[in-house]
C-alpha positions as CSV (number, residue, x, y, z in Angstrom):
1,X,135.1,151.8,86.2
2,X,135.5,152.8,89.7
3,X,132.0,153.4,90.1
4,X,130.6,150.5,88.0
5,X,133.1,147.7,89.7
6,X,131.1,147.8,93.7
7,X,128.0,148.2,91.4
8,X,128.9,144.9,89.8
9,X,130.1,143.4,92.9
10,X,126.6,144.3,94.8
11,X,124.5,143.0,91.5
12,X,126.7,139.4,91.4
13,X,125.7,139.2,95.3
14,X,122.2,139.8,94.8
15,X,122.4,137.5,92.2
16,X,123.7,134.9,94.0
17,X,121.6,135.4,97.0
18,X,118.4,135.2,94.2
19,X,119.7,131.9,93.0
20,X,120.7,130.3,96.5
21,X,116.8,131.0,97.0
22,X,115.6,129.9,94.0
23,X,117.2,127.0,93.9
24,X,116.6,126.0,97.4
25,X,112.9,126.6,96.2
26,X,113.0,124.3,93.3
27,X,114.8,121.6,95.9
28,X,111.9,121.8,98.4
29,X,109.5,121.8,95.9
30,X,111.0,118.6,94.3
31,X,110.9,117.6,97.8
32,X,107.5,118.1,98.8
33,X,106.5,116.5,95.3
34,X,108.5,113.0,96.0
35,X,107.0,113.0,99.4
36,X,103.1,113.7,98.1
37,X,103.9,110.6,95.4
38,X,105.3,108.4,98.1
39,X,102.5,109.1,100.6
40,X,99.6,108.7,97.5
41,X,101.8,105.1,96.7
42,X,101.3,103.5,100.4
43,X,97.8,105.0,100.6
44,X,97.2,103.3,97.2
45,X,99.0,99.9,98.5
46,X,96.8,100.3,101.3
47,X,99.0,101.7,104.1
48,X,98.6,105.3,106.2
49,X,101.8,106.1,107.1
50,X,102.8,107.6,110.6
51,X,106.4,108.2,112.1
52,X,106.8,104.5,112.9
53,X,103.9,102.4,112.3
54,X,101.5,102.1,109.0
55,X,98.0,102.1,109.4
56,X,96.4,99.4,107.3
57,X,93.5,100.6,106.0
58,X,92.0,97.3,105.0
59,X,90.7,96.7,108.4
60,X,88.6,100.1,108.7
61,X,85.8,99.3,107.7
62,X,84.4,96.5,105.3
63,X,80.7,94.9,105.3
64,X,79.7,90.9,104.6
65,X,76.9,88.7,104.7
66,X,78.0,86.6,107.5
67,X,79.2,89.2,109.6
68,X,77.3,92.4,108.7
69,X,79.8,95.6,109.4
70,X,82.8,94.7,109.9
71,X,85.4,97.2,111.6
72,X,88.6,97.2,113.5
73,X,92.5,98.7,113.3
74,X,95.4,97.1,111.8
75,X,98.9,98.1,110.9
76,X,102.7,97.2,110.5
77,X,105.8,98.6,111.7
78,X,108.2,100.9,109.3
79,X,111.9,100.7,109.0
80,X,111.8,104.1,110.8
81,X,111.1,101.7,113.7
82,X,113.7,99.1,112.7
83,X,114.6,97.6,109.1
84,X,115.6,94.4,110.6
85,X,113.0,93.3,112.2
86,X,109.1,94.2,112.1
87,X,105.8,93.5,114.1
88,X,102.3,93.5,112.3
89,X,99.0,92.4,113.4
90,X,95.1,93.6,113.5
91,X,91.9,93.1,115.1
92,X,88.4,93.4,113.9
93,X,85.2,92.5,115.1
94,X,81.7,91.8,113.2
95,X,78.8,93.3,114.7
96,X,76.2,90.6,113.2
97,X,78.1,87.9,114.3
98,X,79.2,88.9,117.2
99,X,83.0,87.6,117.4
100,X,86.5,89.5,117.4
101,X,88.9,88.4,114.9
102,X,92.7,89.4,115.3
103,X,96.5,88.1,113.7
104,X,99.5,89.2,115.4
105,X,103.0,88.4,113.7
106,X,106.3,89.8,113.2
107,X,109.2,89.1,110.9
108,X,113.0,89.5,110.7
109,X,115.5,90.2,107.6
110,X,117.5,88.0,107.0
111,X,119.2,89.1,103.7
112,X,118.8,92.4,102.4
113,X,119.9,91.7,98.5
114,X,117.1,89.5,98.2
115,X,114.6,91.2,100.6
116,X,114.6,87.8,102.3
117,X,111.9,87.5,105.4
118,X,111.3,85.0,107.8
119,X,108.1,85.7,109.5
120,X,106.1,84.1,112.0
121,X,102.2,85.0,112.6
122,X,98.7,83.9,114.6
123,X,95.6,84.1,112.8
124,X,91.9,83.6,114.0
125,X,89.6,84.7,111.3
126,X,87.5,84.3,108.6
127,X,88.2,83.1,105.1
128,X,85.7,82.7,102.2
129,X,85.2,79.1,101.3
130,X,85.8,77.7,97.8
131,X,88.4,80.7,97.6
132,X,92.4,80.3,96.2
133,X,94.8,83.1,97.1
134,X,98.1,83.2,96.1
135,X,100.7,84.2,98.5
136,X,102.9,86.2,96.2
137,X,100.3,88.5,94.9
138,X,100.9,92.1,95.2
139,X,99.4,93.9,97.7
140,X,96.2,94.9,96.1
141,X,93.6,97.7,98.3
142,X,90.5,98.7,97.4
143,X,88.1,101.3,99.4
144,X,85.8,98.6,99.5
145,X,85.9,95.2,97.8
146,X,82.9,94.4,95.2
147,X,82.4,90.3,95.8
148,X,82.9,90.8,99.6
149,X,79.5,92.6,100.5
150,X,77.7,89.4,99.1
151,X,79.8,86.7,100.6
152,X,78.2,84.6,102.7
153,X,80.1,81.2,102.7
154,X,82.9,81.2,105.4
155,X,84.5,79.2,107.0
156,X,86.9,79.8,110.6
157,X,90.4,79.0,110.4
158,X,93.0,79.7,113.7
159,X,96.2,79.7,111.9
160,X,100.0,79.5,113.4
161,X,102.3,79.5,110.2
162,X,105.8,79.9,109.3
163,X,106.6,81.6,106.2
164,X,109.8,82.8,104.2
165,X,109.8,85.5,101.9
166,X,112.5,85.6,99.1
167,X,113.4,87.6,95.9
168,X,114.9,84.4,94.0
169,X,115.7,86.7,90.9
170,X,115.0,90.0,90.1
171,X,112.0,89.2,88.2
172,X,110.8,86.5,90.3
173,X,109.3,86.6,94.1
174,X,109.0,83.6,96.0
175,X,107.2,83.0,99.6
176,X,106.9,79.4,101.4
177,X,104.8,78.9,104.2
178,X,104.1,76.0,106.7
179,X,101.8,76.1,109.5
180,X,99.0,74.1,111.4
181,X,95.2,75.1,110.9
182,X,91.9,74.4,112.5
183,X,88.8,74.5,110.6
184,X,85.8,74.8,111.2
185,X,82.8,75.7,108.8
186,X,80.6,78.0,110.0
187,X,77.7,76.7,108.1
188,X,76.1,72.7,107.7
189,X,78.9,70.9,106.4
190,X,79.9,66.9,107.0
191,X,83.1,66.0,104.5
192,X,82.3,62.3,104.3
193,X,85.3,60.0,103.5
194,X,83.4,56.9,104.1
195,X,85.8,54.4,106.0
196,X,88.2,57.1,107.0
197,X,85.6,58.9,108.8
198,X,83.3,62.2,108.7
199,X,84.5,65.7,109.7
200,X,82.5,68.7,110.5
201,X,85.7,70.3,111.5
202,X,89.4,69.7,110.7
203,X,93.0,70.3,111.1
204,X,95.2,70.7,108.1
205,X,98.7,70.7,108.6
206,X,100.0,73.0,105.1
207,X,102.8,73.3,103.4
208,X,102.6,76.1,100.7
209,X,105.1,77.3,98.2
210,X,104.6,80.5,95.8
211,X,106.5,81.8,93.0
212,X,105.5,84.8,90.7
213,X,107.3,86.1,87.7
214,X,107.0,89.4,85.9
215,X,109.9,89.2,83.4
216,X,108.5,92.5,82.1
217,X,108.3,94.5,85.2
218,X,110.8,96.3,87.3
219,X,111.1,96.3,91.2
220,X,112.3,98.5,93.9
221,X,112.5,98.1,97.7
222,X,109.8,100.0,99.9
223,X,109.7,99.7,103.8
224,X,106.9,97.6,102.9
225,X,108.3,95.1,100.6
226,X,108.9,95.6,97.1
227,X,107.1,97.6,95.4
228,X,106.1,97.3,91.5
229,X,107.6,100.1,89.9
230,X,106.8,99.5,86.1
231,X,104.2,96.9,85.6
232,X,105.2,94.6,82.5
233,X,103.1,91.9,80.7
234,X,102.2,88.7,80.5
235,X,102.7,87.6,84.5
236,X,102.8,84.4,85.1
237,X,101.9,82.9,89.1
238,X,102.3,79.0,90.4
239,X,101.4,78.2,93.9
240,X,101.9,74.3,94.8
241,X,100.1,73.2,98.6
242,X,100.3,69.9,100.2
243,X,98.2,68.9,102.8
244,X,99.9,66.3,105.7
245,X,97.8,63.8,107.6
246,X,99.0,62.3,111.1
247,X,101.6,65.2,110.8
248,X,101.0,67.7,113.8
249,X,97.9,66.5,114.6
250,X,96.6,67.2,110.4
251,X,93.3,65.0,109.5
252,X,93.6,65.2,105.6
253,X,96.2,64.6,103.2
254,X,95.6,66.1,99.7
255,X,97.6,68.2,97.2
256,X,96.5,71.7,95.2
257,X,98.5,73.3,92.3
258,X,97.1,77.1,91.4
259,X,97.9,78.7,88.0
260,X,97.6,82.4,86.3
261,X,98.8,84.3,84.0
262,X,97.9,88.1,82.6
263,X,98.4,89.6,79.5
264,X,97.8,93.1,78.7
265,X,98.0,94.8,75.5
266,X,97.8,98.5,76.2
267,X,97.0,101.2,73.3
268,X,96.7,104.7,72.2
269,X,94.5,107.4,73.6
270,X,94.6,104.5,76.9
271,X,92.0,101.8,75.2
272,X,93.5,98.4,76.3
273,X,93.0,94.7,76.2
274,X,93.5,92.5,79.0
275,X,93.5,88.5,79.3
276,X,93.4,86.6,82.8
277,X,93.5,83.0,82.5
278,X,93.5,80.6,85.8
279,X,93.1,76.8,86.7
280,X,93.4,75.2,89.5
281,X,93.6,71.2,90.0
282,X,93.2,69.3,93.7
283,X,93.5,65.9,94.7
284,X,90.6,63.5,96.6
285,X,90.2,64.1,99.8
286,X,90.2,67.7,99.2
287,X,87.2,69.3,101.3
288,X,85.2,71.8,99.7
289,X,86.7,74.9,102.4
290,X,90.0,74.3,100.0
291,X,88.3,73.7,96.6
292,X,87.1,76.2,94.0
293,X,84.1,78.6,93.4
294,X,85.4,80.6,89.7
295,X,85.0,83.8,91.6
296,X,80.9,83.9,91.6
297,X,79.4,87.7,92.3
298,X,75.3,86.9,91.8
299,X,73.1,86.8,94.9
300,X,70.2,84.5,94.9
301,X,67.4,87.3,95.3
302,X,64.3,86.9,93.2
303,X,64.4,90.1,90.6
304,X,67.1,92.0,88.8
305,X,67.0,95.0,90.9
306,X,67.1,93.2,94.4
307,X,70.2,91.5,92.5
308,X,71.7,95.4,92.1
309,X,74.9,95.5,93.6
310,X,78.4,96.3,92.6
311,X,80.1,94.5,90.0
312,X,83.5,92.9,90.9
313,X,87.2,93.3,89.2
314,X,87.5,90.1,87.6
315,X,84.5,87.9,88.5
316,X,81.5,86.2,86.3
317,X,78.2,88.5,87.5
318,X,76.0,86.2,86.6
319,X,77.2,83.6,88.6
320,X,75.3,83.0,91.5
321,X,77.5,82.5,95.2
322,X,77.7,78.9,95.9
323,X,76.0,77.5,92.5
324,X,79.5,76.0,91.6
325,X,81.9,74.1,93.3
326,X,85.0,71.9,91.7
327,X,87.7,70.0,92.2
328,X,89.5,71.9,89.0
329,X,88.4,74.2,86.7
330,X,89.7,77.1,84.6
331,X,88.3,80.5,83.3
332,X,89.3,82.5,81.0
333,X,88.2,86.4,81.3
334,X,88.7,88.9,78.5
335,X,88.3,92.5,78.4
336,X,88.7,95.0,76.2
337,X,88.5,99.0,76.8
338,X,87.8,101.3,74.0
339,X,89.5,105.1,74.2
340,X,87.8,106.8,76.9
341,X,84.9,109.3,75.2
342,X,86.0,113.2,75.7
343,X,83.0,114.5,76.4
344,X,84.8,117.0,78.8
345,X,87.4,117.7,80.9
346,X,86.3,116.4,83.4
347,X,83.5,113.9,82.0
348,X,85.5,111.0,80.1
349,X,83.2,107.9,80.5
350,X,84.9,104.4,79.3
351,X,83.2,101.4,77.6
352,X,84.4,98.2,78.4
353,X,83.6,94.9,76.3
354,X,83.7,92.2,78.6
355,X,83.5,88.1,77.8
356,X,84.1,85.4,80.2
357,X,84.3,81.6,80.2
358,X,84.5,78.8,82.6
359,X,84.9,75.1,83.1
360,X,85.4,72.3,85.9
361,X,84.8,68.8,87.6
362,X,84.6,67.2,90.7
363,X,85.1,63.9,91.5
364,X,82.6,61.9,94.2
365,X,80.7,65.2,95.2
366,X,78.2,63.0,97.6
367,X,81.2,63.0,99.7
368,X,80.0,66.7,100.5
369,X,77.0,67.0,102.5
370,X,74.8,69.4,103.9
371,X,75.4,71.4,101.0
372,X,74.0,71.5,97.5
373,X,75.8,73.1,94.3
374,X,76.4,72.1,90.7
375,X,79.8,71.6,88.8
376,X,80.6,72.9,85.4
377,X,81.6,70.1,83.1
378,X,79.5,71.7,80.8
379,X,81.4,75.1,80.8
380,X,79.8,78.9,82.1
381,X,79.6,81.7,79.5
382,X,78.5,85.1,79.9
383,X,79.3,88.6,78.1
384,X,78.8,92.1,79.3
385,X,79.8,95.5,79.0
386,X,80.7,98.5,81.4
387,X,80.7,102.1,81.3
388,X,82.5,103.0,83.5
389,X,83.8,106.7,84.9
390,X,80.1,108.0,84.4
391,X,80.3,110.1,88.2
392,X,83.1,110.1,90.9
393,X,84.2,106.9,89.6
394,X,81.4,105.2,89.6
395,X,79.5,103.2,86.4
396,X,77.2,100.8,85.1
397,X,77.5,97.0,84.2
398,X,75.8,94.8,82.5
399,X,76.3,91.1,82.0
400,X,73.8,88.4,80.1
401,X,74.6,84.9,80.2
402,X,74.4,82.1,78.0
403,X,75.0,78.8,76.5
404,X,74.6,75.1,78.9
405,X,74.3,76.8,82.0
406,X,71.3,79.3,80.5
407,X,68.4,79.6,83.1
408,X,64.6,78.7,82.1
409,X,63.4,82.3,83.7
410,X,64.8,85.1,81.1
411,X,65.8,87.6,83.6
412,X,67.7,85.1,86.2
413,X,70.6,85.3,83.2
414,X,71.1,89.5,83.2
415,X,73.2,91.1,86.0
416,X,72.7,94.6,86.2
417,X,75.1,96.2,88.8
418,X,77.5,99.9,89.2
419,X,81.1,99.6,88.6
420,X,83.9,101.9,90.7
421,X,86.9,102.8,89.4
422,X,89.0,105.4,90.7
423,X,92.6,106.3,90.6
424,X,95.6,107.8,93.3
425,X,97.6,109.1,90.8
């Protein structure tokens, strides 16, 4: 006993000693492993992080047909640098046009519960006529956006806006913004209100208001924001803009309401369905820089292979830029995913069945001149497939369309382009 108690003694040290280690090992390891998820998250939302400013990658590099290349540095302050107050900006420039673009803007916290904002920016830039954003929608980054290397309808906008950001209830995010813009086509346009005048350029005095609600998802705070933790289905989105004349120097007065919604029904062995429905309504005196184009992704080039390109998230391929314009309009885009094919692995290719409809009107469209398009009272089908996940994320598509908008010339209907998909987690 003598002998066997210091025996015992040294064993229950070295014991201890073994599991101070090995759990100090499991602790850094869990460490290391939170810190690799949260650095893959802001790289997926878009954001390289640093010890007190993000990089945003969006402005690295991108590529357009009105500006050729375009490249320049963005980023935003973390709450390593304050969480009460933050400072954001970026500047690019576009080496076919020849013009620096830049936004510089900050915000301050006013309520932490509700992740409330009040933030104040300066924008001269570029923004893609006919085209309806939404200013609740999530942060979404890709390595490089499909529809934006064939865009080449822009129009300039120097912007000085006012916005609030605001979590009205768990499940719903709202942002309202007001600010002053100039605008100024950068193609031939003349919006032609008859005794009211023509305008070649404009200033729009806006008043925005956005509300999105996931009643299925759940939400956390990130020095960005928050951040979509679980996603849930069916989101809705509504986004109401009015448009002030003789108010701060604004030329037009019209109103715009913006809907969607998403359902997703997900399944075994990750096949899925997914539903995206949108509308949009404006009133007269709407110019066509704030009307709709249903997401178009065709270029006008003569055969199907000088029409190759890359085939966007949730546009109609066989649309051709600037064919469409309206006033309002809806589409409604279905997909469905089968179970990915285990070939390997590493080689699980995907097909995706793809069908997508659209419809619109526009009142008085002589008022818009110096640029011809057609409306879609008649309503745009076209169905497709992908297969996606072929190599490195990358796939094939294939879209053929059909129906009132059908085109005499067989091969003007098929859209033949590569898909990329690819995944942070």
């Amino acid at each position: 006993m003598k002998h066997f108690l210091p025996l015992f003694l040294i064993l229950l040290f070295i014991n201890k000693g073994y599991s101070q280690v090995d759990s100090s090992s499991i602790k850094t390891s869990q460490q290391d492993s939170i810190k690799k998820a949260a650095f893959l998250r802001s790289i997926g939302n878009g954001y390289l992080p640093t010890k007190y400013i993000n990089i945003d990658l969006r402005y690295l590099i991108k590529y357009n047909q009105y500006e050729g290349f375009r490249t320049g540095l963005g980023g935003i302050t973390n709450t390593k640098f304050s969480s009460k107050f933050r400072l954001q900006g970026y500047t690019v420039y576009g080496f076919l046009d020849d013009q620096f673009k830049y936004s510089i803007g900050g915000g301050f916290r006013i309520s932490k519960k509700t992740n409330t904002w009040l933030n104040i920016a300066y924008t001269d830039d570029l923004q893609e006529t006919g085209s309806s954003k939404f200013l609740t929608d999530k942060r979404f980054f890709q390595f490089f956006e499909p529809r934006l290397i064939n865009i080449d309808l822009f129009h300039r906008h120097i912007s000085k806006t006012v916005s609030i950001e605001h979590q009205l209830l768990p499940k719903i995010i709202t942002e309202t913004q007001f600010g002053v813009s100039k605008i100024t086509p950068t193609y031939n346009y003349t919006f032609n209100l008859g005794p009211q005048g023509s305008f070649t350029n404009y200033s729009l005095t806006l008043f925005k208001t956005s509300l999105q609600w996931n009643p299925f998802s759940n939400f956390e705070y990130t020095d960005n924001g928050i951040d979509e933790t679980t996603i849930g289905y069916p989101k809705f989105t509504f986004q109401y803009t009015k448009s002030f004349a003789k108010i701060l120097d604004g030329d037009l007065s019209f109103s715009k309401v913006d809907f969607r919604t998403i359902q997703k029904f997900n399944y075994k062995d990750n096949a899925s369905t997914e539903l995206v429905l949108t509308a949009g309504m404006t009133s007269k005196n709407t110019p066509i820089t704030h009307m709709y184009h249903a997401y178009p992704n065709n270029v006008n080039k003569e055969t199907i292979w000088n029409r190759f390109s890359v085939a966007g998230t949730n546009s109609f391929e066989t649309m051709y830029f600037n064919e469409f314009f309206s006033d309002k309009f809806t589409t409604l885009q279905i997909k469905h995913a089968v179970a990915p094919f285990n070939i390997s692995p590493w080689f699980k290719p995907q097909l995706v069945l793809i069908s997508r409809f659209a419809i619109g009107s526009m009142k008085e469209p002589e008022r818009h001149e110096g640029i011809s398009f057609n409306t879609l009272d008649k309503g745009f089908t076209e169905s497709g497939l992908e297969i996606n996940k072929l190599f490195f994320g990358f796939g094939l598509s294939l879209a053929y369309r059909y129906g009132a908008y059908y085109l005499p010339k067989f091969e003007d209907n098929i859209a033949v382009k590569f898909t990329f998909n690819i995944s942070l987690d």
